[in-house]
Backbone as a ProteinNet text record, in pm:
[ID]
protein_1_A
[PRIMARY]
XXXXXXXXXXXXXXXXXXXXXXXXXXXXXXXXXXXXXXXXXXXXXXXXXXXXXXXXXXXXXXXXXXXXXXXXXXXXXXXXXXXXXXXXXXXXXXXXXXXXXXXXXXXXXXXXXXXXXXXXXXXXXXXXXXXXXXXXXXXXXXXXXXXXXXXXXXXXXXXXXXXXXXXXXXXXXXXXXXXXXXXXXXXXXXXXXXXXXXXXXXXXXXXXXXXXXXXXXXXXXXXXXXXXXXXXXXXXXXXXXXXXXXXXXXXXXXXXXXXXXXXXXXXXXXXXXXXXXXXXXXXXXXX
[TERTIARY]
9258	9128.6	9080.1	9033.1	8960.5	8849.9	8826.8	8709.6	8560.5	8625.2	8502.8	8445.7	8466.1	8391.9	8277.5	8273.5	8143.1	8062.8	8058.2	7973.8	7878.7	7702.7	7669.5	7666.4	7633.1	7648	7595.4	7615.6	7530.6	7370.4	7301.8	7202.1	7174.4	7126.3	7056.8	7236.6	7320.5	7460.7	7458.1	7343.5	7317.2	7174.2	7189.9	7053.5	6983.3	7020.9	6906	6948.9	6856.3	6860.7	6973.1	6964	7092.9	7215	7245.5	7412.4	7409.5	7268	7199.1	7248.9	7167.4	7211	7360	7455.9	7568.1	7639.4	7617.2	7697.4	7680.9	7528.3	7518.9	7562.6	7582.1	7664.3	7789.9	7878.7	7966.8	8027.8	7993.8	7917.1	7934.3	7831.4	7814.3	7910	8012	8094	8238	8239.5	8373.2	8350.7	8234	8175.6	8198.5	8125.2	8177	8324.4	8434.4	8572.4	8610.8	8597.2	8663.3	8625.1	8467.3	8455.2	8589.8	8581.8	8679.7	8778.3	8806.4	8969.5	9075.7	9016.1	9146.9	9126.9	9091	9060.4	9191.3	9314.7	9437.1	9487.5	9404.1	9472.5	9387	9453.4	9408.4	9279.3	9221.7	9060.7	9038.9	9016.7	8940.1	8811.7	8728.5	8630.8	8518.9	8471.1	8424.5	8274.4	8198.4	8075.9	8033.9	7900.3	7928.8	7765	7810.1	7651.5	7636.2	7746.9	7756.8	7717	7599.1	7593.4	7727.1	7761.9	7875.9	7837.7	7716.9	7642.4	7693.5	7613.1	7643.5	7811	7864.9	8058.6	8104.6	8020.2	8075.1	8049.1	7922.6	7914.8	8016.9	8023.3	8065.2	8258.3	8276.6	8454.6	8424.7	8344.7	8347.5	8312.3	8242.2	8213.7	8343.2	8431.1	8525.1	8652.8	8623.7	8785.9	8707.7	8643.9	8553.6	8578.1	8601.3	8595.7	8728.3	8794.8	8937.8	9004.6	9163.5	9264.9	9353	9339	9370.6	9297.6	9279.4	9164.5	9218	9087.8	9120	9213.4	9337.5	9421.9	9314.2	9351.7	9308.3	9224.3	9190.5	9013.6	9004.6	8929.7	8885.2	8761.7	8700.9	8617.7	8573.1	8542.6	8580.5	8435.7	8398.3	8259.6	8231.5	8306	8309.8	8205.4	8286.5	8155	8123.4	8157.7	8044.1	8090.8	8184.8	8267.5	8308.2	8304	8354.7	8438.6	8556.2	8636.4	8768.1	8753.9	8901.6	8976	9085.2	9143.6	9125.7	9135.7	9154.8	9275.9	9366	9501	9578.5	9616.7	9725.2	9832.2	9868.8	9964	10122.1	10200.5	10300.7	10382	10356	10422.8	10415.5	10252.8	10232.8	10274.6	10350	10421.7	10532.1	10620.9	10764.5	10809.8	10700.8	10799.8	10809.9	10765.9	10772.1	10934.8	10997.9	11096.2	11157.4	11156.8	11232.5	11264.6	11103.8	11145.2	11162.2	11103	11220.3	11326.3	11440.3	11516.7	11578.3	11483.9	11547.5	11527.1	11416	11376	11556.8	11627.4	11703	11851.3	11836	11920.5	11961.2	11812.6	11833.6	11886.3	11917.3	11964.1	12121.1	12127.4	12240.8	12367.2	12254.8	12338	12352.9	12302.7	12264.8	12172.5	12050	11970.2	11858.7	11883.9	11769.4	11826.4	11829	11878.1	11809.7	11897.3	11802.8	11671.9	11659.1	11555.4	11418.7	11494.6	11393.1	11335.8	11461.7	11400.6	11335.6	11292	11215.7	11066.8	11078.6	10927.2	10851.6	10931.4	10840.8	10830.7	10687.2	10637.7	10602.8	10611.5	10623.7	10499	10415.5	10277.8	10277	10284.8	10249	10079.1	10048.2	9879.2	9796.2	9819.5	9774.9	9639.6	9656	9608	9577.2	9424.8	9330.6	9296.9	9303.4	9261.5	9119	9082.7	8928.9	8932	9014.2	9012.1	9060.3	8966.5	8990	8844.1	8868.4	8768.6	8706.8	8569.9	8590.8	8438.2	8460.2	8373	8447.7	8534.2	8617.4	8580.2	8479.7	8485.6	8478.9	8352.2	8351.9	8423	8551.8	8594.5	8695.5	8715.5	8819.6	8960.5	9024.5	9162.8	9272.6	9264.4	9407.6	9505.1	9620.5	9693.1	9825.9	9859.5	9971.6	10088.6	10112.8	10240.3	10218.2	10279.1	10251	10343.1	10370.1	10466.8	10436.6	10424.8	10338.3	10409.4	10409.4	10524.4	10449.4	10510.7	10515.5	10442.4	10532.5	10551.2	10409.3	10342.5	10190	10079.3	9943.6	9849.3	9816	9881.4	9844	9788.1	9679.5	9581.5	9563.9	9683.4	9711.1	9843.3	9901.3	10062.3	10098	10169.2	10302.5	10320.7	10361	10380.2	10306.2	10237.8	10168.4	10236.1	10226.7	10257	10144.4	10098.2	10011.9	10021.8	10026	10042.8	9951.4	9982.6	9857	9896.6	9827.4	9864.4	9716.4	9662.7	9541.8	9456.8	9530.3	9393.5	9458.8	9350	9387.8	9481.8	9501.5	9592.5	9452.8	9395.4	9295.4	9252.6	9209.3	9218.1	9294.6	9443.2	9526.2	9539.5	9509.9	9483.3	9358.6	9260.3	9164.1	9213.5	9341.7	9357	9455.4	9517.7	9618.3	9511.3	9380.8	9339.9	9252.5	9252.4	9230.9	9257.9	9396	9526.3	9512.3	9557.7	9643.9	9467.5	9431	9317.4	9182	9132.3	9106.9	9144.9	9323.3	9395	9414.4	9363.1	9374.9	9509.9	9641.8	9738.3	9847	9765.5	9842.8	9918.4	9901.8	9960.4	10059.1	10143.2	10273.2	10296.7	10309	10377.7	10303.8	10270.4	10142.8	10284.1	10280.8	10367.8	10339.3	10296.1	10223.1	10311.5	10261.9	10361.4	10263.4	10297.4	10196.1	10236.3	10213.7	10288	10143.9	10181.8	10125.1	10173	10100.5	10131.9	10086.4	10190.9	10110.2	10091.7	9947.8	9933.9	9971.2	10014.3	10082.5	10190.5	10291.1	10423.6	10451.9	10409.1	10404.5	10514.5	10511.6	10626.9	10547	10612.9	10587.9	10657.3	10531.9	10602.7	10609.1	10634.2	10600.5	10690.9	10612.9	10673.6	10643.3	10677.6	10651	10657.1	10525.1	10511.7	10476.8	10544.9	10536.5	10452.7	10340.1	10317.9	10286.4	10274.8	10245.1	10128.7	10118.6	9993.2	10048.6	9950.5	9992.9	9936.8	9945.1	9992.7	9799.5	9682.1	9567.8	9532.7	9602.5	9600.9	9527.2	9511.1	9517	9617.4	9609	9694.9	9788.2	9723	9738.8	9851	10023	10099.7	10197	10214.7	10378.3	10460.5	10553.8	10664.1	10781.3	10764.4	10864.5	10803.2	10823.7	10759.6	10921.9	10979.5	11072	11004	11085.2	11011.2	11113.4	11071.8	11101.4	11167.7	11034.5	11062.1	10994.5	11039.9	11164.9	11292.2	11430	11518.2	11563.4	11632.4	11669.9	11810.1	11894.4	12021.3	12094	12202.1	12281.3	12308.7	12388.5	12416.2	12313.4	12144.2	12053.9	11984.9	12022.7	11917.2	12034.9	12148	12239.3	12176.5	12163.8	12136.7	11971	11893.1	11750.7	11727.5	11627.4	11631.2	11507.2	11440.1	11311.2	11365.4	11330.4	11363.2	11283.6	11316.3	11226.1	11296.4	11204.2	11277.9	11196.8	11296.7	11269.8	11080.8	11078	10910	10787.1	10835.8	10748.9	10719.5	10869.8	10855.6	10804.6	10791.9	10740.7	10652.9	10594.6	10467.3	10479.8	10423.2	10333	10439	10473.5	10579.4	10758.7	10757.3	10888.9	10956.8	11056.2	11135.6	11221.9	11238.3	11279.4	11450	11453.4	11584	11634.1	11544.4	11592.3	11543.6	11631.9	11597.8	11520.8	11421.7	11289.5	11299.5	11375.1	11391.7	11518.6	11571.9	11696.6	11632.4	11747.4	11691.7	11774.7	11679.6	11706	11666.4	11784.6	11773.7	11704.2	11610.6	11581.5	11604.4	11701.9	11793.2	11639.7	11626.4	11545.2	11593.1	11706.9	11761.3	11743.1	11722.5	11699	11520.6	11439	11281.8	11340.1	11426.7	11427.8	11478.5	11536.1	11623	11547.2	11410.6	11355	11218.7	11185.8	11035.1	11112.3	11247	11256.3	11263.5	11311.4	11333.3	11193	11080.8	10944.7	10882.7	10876.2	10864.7	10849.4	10991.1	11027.8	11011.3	11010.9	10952.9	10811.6	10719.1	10550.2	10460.6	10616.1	10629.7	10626.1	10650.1	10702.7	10821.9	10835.2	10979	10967.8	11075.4	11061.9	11038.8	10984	10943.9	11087.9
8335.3	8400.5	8461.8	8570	8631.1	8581.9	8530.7	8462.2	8544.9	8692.7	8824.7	8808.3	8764.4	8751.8	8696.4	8607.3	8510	8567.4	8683.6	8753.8	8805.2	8891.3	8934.4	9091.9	9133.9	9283	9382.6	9475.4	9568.1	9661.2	9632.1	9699.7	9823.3	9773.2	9899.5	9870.7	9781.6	9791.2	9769.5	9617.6	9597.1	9674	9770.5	9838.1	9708.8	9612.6	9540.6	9405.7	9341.3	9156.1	9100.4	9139.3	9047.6	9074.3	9165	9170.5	9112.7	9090.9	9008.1	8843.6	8833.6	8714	8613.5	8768.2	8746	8741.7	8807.4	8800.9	8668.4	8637	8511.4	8404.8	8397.4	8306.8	8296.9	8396.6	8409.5	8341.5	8360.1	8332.9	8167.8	8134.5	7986	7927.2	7972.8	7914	7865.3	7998.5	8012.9	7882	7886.9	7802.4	7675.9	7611.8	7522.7	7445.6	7573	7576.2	7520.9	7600.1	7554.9	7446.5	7404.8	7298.7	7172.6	7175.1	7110.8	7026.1	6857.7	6835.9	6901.5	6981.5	7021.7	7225.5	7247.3	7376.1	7459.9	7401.9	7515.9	7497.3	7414.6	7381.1	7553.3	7591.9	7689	7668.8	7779.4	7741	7880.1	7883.6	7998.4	8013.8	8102.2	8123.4	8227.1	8152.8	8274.8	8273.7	8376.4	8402.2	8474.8	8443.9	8480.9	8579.5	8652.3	8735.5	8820.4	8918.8	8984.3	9123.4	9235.2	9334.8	9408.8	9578.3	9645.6	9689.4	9731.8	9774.6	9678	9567.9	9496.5	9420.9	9427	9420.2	9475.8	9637	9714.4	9742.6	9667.7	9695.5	9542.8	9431	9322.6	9366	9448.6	9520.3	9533.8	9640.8	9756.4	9655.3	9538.2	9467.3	9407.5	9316.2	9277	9375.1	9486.2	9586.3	9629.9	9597.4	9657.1	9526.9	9422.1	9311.5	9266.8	9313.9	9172.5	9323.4	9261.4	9367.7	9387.2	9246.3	9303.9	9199.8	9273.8	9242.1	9059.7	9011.1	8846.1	8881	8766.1	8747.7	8749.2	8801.9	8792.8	8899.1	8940	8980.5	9066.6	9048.1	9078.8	9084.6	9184.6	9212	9252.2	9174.8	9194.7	9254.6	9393	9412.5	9340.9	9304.3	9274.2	9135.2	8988.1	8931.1	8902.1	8985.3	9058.3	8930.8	8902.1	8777.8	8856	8808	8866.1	8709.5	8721.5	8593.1	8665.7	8558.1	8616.1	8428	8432.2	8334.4	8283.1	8168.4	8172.3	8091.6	8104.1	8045	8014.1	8087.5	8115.3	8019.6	7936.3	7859	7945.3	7921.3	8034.8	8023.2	7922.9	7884.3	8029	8074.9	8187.4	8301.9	8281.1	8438.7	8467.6	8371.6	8371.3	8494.9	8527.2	8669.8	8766.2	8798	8894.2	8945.7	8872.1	8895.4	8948.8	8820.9	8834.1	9013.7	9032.2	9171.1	9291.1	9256.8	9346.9	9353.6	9266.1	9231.2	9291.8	9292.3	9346.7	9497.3	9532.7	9699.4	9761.1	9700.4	9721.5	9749.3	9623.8	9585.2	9757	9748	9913.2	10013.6	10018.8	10151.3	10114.2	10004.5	9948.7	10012	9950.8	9967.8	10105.4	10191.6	10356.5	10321.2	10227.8	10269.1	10316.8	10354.4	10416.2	10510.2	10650	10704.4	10665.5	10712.5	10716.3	10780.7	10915.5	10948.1	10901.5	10837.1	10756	10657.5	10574.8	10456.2	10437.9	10577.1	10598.4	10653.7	10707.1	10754.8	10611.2	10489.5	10408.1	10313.8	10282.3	10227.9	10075.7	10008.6	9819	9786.3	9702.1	9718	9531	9464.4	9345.2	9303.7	9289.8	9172.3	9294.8	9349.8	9423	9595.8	9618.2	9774.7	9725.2	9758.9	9742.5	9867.5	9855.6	9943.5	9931.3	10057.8	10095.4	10166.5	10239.4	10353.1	10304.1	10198.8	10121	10224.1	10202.4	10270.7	10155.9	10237.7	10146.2	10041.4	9929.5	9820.9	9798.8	9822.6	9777.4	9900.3	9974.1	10084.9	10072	9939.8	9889.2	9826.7	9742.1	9632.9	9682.9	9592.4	9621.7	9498.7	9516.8	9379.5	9481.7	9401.2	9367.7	9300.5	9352.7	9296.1	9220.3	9108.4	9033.9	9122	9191.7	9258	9391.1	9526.8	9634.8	9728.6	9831.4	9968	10003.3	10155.3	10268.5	10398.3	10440.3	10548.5	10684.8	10737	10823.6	10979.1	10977.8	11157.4	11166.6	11241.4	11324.4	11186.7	11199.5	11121.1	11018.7	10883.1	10841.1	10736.2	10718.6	10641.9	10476.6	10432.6	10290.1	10205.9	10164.9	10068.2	10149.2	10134.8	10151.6	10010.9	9882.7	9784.1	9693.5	9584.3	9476.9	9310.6	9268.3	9165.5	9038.9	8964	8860.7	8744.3	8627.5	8491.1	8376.7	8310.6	8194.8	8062.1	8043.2	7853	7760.5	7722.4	7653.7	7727.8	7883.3	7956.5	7909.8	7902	7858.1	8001.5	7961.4	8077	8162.1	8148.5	8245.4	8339.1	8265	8343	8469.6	8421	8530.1	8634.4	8608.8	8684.7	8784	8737.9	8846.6	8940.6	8905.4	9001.9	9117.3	9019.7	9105.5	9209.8	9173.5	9304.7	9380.4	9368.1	9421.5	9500.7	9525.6	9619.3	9696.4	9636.8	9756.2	9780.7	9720.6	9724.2	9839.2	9771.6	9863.1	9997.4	9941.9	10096.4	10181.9	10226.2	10335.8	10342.2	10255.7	10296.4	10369.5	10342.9	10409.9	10250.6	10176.1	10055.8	10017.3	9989.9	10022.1	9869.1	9775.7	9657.1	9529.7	9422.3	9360.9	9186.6	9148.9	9019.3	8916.3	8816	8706.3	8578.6	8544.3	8442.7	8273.1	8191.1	8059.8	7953.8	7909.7	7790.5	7700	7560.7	7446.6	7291	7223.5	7139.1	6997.7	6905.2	6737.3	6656.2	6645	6629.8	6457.5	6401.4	6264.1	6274.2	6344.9	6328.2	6454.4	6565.8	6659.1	6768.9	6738	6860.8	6955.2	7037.7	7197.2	7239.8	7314.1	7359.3	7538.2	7615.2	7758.3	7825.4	7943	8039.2	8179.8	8277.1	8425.3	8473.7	8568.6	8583.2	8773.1	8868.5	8973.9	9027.3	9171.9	9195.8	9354.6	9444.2	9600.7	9613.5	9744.2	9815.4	9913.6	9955.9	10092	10233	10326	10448.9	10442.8	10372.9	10387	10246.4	10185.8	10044	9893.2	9986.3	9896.9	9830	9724.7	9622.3	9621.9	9484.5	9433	9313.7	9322.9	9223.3	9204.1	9026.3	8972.7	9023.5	9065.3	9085.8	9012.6	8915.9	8795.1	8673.4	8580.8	8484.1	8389.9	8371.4	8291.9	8159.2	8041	7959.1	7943.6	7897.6	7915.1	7731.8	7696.3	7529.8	7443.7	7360.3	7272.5	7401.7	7390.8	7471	7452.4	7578.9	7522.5	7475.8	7454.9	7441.8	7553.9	7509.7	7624.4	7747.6	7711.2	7869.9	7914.8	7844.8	7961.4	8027.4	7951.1	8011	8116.4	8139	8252.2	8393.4	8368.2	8510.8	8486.5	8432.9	8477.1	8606	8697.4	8815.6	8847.9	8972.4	9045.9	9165.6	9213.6	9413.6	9469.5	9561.6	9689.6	9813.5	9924.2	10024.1	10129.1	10228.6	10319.6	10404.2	10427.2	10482.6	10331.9	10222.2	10148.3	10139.4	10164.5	10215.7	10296.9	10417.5	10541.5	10606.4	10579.3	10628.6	10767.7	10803.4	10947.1	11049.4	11005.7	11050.3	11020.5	11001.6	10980.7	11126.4	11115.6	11245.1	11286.2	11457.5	11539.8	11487.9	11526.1	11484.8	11343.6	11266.8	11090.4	11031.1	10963.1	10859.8	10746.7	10753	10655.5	10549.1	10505.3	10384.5	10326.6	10375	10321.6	10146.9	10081.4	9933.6	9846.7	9780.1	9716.8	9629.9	9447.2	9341.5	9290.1	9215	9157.3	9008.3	8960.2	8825.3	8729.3	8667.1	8522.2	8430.4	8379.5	8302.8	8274.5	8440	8498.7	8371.8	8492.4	8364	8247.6	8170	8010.8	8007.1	8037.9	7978.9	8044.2	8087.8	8130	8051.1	7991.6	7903	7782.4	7746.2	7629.7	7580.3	7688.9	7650.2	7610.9	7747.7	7727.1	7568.9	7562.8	7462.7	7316.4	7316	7245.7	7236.8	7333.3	7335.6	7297.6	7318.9	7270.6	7164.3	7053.6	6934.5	6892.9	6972.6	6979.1	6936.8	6924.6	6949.3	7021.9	7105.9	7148	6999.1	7095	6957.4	7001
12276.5	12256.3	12385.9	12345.3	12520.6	12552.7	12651.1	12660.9	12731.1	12724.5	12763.9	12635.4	12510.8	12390.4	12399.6	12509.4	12586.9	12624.4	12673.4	12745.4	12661.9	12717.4	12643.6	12619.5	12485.3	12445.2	12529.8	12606.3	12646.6	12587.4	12679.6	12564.8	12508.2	12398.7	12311.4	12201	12249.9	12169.2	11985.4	11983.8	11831.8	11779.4	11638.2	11620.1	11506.7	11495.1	11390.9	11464.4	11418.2	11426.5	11398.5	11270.4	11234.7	11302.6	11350.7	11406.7	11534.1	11613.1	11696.7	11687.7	11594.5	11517.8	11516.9	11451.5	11365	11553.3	11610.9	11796	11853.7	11811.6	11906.6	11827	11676.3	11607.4	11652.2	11679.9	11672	11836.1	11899.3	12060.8	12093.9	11966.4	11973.4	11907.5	11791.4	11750	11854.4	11941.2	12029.9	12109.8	12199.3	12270.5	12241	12079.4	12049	12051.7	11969.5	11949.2	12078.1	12210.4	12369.8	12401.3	12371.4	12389.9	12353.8	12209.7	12127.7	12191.1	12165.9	12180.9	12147.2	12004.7	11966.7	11964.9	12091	12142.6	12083.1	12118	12065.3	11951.4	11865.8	11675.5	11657.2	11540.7	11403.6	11414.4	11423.9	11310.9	11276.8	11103.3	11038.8	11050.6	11086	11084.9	11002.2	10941.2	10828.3	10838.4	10811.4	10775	10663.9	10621	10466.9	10464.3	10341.5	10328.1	10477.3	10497.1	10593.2	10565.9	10562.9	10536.4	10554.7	10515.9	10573.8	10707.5	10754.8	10810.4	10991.9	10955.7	11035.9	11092.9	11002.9	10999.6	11058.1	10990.3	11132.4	11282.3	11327.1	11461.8	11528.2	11447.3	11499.7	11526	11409.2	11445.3	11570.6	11589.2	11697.3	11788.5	11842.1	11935.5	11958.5	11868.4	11898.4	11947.3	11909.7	11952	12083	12153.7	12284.1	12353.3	12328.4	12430.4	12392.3	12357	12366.6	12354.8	12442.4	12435.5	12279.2	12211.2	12100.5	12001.8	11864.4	11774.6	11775.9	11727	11673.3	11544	11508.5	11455.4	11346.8	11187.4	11065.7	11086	11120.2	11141.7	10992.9	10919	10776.1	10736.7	10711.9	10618	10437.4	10435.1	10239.6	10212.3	10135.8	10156.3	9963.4	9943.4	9767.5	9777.9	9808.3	9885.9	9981.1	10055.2	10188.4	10334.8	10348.6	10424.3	10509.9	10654	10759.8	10827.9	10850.6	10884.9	10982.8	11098.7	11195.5	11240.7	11272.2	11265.7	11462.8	11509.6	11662.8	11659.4	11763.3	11835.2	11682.3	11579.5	11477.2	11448.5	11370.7	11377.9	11363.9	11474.7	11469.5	11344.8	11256.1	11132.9	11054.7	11055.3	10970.1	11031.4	11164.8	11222	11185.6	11114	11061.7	10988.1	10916.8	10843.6	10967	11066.9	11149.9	11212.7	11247.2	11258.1	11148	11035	10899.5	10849	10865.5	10796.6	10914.7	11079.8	11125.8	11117.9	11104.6	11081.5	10936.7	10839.2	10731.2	10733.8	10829.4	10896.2	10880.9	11038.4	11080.2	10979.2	10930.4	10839.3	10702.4	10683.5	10584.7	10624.1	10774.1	10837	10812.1	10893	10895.5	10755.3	10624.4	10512.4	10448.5	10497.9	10496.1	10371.9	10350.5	10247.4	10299.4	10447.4	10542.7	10589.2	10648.8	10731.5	10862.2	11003.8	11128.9	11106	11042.4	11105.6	10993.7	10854.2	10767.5	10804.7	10896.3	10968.5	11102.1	11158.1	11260.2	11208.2	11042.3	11028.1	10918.1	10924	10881.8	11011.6	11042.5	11136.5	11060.3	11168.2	11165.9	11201.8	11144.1	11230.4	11190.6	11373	11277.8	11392.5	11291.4	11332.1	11451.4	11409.6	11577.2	11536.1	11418.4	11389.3	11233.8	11260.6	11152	11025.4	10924.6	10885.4	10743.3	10738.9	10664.1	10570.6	10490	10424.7	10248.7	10249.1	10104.7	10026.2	9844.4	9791.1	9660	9647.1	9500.4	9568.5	9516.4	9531.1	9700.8	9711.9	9874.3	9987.1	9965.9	10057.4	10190.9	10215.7	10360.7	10344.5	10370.7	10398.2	10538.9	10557	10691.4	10714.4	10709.7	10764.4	10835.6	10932.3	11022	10957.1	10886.7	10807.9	10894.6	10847.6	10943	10937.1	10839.2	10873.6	10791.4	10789.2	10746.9	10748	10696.1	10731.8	10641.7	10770.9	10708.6	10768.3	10651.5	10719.1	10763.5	10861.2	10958.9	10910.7	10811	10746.1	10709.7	10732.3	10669.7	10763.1	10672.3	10738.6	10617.6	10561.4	10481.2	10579	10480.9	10570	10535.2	10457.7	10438.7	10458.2	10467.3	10451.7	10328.5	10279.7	10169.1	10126.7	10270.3	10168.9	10279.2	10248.6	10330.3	10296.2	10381.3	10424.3	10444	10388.8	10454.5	10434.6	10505.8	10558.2	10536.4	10467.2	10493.1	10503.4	10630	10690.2	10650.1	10500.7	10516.6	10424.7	10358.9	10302.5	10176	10083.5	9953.2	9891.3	9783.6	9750.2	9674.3	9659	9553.7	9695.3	9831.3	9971.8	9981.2	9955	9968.2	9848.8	9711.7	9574.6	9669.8	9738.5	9731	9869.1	9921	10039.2	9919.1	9869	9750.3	9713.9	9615.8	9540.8	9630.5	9769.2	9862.9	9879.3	9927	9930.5	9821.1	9704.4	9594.4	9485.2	9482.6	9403.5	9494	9603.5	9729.9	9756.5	9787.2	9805	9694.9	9566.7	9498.1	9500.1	9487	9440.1	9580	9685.2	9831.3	9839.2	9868.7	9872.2	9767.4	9788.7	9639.2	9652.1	9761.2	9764	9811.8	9805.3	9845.8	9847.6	9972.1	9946.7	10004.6	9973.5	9998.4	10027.9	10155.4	10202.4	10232.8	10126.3	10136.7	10176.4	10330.8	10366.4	10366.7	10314.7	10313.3	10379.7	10424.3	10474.3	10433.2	10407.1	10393.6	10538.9	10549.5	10690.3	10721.7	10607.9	10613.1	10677.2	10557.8	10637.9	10706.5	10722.6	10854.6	10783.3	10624.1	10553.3	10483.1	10544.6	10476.1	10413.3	10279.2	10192.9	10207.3	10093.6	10109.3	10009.7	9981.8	9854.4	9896.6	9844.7	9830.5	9697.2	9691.5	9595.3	9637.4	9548.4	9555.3	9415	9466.5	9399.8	9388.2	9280.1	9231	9178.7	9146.2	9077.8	9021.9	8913.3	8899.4	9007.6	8931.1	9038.5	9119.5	9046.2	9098.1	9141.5	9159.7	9225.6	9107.1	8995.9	8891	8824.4	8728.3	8632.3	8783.6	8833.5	8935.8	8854.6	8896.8	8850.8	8948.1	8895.1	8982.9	8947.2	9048.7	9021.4	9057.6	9134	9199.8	9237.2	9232.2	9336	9333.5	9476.9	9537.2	9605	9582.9	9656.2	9798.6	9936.7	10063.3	10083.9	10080.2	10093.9	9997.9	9920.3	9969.5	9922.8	9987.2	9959.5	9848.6	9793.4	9670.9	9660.1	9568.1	9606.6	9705.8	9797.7	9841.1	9722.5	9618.2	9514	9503.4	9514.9	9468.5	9580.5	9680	9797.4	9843.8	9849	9888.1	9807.4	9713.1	9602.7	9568.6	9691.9	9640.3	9708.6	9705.1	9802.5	9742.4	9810.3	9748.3	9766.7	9631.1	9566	9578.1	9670.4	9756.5	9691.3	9636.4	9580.5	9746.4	9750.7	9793.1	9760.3	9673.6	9594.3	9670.7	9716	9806.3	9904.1	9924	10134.6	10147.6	10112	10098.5	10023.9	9945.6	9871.4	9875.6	9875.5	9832.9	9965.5	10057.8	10148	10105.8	9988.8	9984.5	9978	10089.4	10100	9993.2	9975.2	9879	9856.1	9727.5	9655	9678	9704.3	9707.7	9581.3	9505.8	9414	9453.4	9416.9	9388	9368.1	9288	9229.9	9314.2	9422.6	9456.3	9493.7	9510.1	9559.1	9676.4	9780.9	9891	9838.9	9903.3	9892.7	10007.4	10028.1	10211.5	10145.1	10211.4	10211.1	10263.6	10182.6	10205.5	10307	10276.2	10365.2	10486	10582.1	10700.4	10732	10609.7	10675.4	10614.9	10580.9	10577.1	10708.6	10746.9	10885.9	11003.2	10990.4	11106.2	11088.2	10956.8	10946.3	10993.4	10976.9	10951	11126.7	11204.5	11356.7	11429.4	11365.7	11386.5	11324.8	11210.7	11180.1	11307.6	11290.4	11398.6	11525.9	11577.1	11688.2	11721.6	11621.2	11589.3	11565.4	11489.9	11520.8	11366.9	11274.1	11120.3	11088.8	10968	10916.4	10789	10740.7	10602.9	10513.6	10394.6	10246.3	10209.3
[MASK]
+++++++++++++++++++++++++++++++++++++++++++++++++++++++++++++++++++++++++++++++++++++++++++++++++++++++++++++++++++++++++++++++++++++++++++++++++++++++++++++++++++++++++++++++++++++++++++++++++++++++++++++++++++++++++++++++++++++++++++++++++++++++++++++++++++++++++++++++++++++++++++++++

């Protein structure tokens, strides 16, 4: 966490009370947190009954004082929740590799060309975006993982990625209709990654669950859900994978004379054997 977040706003910076308010809450929470024994565990932080108004000067305060945004950082203007995560359990960073890795991997198998796989961009935890419609117009999230491709100015992911260490799953359903529900149908792929923990015996569990819309980001449906841990047998965990068609990577930019529907496997296996090292290393074991 940056600890210039401590400091106070420059003046004339907040125009009403409340974002007054909502700074020095926010202020006093950090404060508290460092205080803390347990200063470097996870903690979500949410506030609730947040105007859009005010959300947005607290973005703009936080992308002005820290070099890069707080992990999660989300705004839902639906019910009006402004929540950012501090010190991240690296458990929930595991797909990051996974799917560079499967980035790479598409070129590799020519279901990318070079210069296809240079105009989709990798975005993990780092670049926020706003350009949701609907009941979602203000909202704002920094999505954990993203690619968004290059060609023209689309102003959302193609496919998103998001993580949860502790958020209930209905948490992660509302980042889902965020995305594709929010995004008017620019968002083609929405994939949800849920690790849980029994804080008895220190085993983690976790699943992925992928999901679509139609072409306006409505009839919001599953289309996969794999489970991660506990493993499943060897024969089934070899041939689990997630199906990426070409028309997801690419949206509304998918290049001339390419089949749409073509399909990429991203091997599961890969995030088992990269949660499971994390895991471990954190002081877990897989369930």
């Amino acid at each position: 966490m940056d600890e210039s977040l401590l400091s106070i706003p420059p003046p004339n910076f907040c125009t009403s009370e409340a974002e007054n308010r909502l700074i020095n809450q926010i202020q006093s929470d950090l404060r508290s947190h460092l205080r803390s024994s347990k200063k470097k565990d996870e903690r979500t932080i949410t506030y609730k009954d947040v105007a859009p108004e005010t959300a947005q000067t607290i973005i703009k305060w936080l992308g002005q004082k820290t070099t890069t945004l707080p992990s999660g950082l989300y705004y839902n203007s639906v019910p009006r929740t402004l929540r950012f995560t501090l010190w991240p359990n690296l458990i929930r960073t595991a797909h990051q590799d996974w799917l560079h890795r499967a980035m790479s991997r598409m070129k590799e198998t020519n279901f990318l060309t070079p210069e296809e796989h240079m105009n989709l961009v990798l975005y993990s935890g780092m670049t926020g975006f706003n350009s949701f419609s609907g009941p979602y117009k203000s909202s704002y999230r920094v999505p954990d993982q993203a690619i968004v491709p290059a060609i023209g100015t689309l102003p959302l992911p193609s496919l998103v990625l998001e993580s949860g260490w502790g958020e209930s799953r209905e948490e992660l359903y509302a980042l889902r209709d965020l995305w594709l529900v929010g995004g008017s149908g620019s968002v083609k792929i929405v994939m949800l990654v849920n690790w849980t923990v029994d804080e008895e015996t220190r085993k983690v569990s976790g699943d992925i669950e992928v999901f679509g819309g139609d072409s306006l980001g409505g009839d919001v449906q599953r289309v996969q859900k794999e489970v991660i841990f506990p493993a499943p047998s060897p024969e089934v965990a070899e041939k689990q994978s997630i199906r990426v068609a070409r028309k997801q990577l690419f949206g509304s930019s998918l290049p001339m004379n390419e089949d749409p529907d073509k399909i990429t496997f991203i091997e599961l296996k890969y995030l088992r054997l990269i949660a499971e090292e994390i895991i471990r290393k954190e002081g877990y074991v897989p369930a």
